[in-house]
N, C-alpha and C positions, 0 to 999 in steps of 0.2 A: 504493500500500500504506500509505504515512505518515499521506495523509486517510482513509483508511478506520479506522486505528487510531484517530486524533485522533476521526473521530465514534462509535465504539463506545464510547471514553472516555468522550464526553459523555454520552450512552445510560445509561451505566452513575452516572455522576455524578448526572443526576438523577432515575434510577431508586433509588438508593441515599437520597437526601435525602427524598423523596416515602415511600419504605418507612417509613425511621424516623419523620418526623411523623408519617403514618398510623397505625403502634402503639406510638407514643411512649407513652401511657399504659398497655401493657402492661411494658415492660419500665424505664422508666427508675426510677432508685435512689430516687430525689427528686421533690418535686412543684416544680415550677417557682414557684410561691405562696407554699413554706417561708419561714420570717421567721426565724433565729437568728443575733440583733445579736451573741451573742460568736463567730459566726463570719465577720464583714463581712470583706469586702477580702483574704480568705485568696488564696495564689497555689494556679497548679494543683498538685493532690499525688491520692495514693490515692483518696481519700476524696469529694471535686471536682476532677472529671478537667479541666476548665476554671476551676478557682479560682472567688471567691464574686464578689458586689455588693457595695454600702454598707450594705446590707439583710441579709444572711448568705446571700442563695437562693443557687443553684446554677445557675452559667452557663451550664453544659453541656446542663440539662434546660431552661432560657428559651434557647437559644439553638434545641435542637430543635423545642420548640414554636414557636416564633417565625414556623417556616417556615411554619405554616399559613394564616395569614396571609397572608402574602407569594407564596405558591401558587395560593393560592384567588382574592385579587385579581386574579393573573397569569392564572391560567389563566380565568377568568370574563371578565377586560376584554377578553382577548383572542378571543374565542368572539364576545362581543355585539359587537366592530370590526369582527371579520372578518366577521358577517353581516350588520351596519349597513352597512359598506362596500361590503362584495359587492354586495348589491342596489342602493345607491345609484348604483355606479359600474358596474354592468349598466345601469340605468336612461339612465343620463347619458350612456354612447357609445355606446347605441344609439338614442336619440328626441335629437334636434340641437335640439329647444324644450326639453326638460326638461335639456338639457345646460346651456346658457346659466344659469337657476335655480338649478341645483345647484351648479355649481361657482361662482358666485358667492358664494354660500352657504360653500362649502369653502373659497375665497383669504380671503373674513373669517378665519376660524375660524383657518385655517392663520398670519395676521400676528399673529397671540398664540402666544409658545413655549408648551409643550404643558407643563409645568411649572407658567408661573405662572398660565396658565387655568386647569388643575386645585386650583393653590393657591386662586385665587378661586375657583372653585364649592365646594370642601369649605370654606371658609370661610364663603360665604354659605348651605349646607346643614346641615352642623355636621357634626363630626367622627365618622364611625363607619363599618361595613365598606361599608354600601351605597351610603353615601353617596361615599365614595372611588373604589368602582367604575364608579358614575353620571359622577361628574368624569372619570375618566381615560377612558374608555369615549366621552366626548364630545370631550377630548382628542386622543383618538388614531382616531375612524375616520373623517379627511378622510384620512390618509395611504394607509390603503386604500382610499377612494373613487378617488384618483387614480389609484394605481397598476392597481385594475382599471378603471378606465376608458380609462386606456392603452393597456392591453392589448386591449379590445375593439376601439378602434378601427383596429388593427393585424388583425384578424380578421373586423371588419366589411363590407369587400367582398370577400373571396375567395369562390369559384367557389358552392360546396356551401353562401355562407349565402345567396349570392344565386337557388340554384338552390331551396331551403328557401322563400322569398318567392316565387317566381314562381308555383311550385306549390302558391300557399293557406296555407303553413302558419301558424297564428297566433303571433304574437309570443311570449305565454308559453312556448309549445313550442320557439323557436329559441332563446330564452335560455337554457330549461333543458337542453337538449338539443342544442344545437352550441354557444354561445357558452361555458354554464359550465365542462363540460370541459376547453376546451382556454385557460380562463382559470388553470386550479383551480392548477399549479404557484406563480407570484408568489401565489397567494394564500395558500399555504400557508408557503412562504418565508418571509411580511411577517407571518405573523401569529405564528410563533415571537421575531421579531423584537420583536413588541409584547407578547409576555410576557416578555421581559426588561424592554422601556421599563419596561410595568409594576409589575414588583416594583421596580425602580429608583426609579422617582417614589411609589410607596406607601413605602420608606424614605423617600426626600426630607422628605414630607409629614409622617410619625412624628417625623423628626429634627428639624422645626418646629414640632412639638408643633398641628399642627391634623390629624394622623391617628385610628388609633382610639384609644378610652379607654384611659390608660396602667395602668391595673390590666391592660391582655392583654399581653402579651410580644409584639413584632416587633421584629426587626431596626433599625428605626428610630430606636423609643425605647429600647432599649437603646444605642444609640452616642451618643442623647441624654443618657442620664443618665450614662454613663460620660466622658462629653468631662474634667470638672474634675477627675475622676481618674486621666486618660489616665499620668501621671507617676509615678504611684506603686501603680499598678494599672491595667496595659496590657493584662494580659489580659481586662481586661471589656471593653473596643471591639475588641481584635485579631480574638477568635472571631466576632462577631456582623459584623465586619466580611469575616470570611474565605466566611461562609453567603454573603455576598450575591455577593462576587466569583463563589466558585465556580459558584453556581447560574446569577449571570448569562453568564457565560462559554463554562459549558456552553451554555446556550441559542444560545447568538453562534455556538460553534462548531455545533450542530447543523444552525443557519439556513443557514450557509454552506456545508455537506456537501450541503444538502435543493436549495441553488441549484445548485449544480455536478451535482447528479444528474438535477435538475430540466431544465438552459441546456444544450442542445447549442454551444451557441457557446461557451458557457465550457471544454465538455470540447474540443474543438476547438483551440480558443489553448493549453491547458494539454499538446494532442496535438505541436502546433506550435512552441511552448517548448521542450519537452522534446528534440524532432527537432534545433533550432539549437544547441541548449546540447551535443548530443550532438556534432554535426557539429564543432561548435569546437573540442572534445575530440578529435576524430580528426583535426582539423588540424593543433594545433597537437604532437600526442604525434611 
């Protein structure tokens, strides 16, 4: 009952964040853009429900828009990994020559943290939204390559793919048609998983200022330009720090609700847990 609450919460978390970026421009008070120097550095009150910048804007409405950014990165890098992966790692545990190739290919990739690769290719591409998506998107889909390739190979000689081969069927067809199914759960898992990495490493990259152009509001360069006045104006990093937790978190817990609905062996241990922990209780009462 406890995980099923914890992942409605999330559900509800970033159904709620995604809402308001979405019609942020219908309803907020303020344009995230406003410039009024005699209202810099204000704390939150009535007026800005998140206190101001150094600039006079309003935290609250850069803090909302902010997420779109960090959404769109998230949810895009995560879409081209997860089908850059998929297929690659269909590819790879089921032909043993294009396996060798590929994950060769993927142990390079994978000996550079997924960070400072990213940091180099938007570095060497130049800062801005597509270019960040390209970086982390090549970042991150060895870790799907792997993990579905894992999984195929775990599926690749039972009964039905072998019974699939003997009887003619063509390759495209067992992939699409027996292997992808019953790979689909870890893939779904992994790839909520990588829309957190991702808004995670799209602030990283902001916070280092080779993200996108700091005239757009994300998360990132606002904890940048807030850092020197973390001390006297905490609420310009707290909010924009609080988006990223939340959002990320949610995402963390939903991945983990999606595994456990997903792993029959996870509900199993957790069936198994629950049986010992009870049993100890009736010994020891």
């Amino acid at each position: 009952m406890l995980t099923k609450k914890r992942n409605l919460l999330a559900v509800v978390v970033l159904f709620l964040i995604t809402a308001a970026t979405i019609t942020a421009s219908l309803w907020l008070p303020q344009s995230p853009t406003y410039i009024d120097p005699s209202q810099r550095l204000l704390g939150p009150s009535s007026q800005h429900w998140f206190g101001t910048d150094d600039f006079g804007r309003d935290v609250f409405a850069r803090t909302i828009v902010a997420a779109r950014v960090s959404l769109l990165v998230g949810v895009v890098v995560a879409l081209l990994s997860t089908v850059l992966g998929t297929l690659t790692g269909l590819i790879a545990g089921y032909y043993k020559k294009a396996d060798f190739v590929i994950m060769r290919i993927v142990d390079g990739m994978l000996a550079f943290p997924a960070l400072l690769l990213a940091l180099a290719l938007v570095a060497a591409l130049g800062g801005s939204v597509t270019n960040i998506i390209i970086a982390l998107t090549l970042a991150f889909w060895p870790v799907m390559t792997r993990i579905v390739r894992s999984a195929v190979l775990q599926i690749n000689n039972v009964q039905y793919i072998e019974a699939a081969k003997t009887t003619g069927t063509s390759d495209p067809v067992i992939l699409s048609r027996y292997m992808l199914p019953n790979v689909l759960s870890p893939i779904i898992v992994q790839g909520t998983f990588i829309f957190a990495k991702a808004i995670l490493a799209e602030a990283a990259l902001s916070f280092l200022g080779v993200g996108v152009n700091p005239s757009t509001p994300t998360w990132g360069n606002m904890l940048q330009e807030s850092q020197i006045y973390i001390t006297i104006a905490p609420w310009f990093s707290i909010f924009p720090g609080l988006g990223i937790v939340f959002t990320v978190l949610a995402l963390n817990v939903l991945g983990d609700g999606l595994r456990d609905a997903f792993d029959p062996h996870s509900k199993k241990q957790k069936r198994t847990t629950k049986g010992l922990f009870k049993n100890k209780k009736q010994k020891y009462a």
